[in-house]
N, C-alpha and C positions, 0 to 999 in steps of 0.2 A: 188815570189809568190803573195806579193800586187799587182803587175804588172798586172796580170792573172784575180786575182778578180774581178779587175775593167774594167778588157775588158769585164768580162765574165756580171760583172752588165750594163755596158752600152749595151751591146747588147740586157741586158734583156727590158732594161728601151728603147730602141728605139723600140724593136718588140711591147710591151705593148701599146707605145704611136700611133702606124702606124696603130697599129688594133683599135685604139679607132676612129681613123679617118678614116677608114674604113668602119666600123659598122654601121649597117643604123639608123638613129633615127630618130622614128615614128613621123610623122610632129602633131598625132593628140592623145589623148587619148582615153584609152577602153570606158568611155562614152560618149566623143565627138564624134569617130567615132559609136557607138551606139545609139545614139539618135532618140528619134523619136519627131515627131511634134503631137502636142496635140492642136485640134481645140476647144474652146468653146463656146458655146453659151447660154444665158440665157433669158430667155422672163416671164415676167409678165402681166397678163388679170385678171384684177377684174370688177365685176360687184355687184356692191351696197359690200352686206357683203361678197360674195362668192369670192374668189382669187386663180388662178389656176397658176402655175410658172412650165417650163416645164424648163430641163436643159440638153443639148445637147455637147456631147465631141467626138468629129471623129464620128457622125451622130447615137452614143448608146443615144437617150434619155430616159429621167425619168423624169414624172408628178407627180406633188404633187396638192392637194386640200386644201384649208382650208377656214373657215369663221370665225367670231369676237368670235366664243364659241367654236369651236370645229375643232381639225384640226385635218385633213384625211390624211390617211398615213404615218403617224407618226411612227419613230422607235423608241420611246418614249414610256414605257410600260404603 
């Protein structure tokens, strides 16, 4: 009867180990293969007190405005 057992676990412990090397493993992860590339860019123009900074990511930009007393477009309430 221990005879039996152990054929009966060695066959399990060989199928188990043939299928692990069989099985495909993913060369990449879910956000490696998901990634995207993210461009940015930033640019600053001042002129005396007035300073405009425009900031560009995959070509969505956004301008902002400010001077030495007061800045424009502030999400600052």
């Amino acid at each position: 009867m221990l005879s039996e057992t152990n054929v009966i676990l060695t066959i399990i412990v060989a199928v188990r180990f043939t299928a692990m090397l069989i099985a495909p493993i993913p060369e990449y992860t879910y956000n490696e293969a998901n990634a995207k590339i993210f461009i940015k860019k930033s640019s600053n123009n001042c002129n005396g007190d007035f300073c405009q900074s425009e900031t560009c990511v995959n070509n969505d930009c956004h301008t902002s405005a400010s001077n030495s007393t007061v800045v424009l477009n502030s999400t600052n309430p």
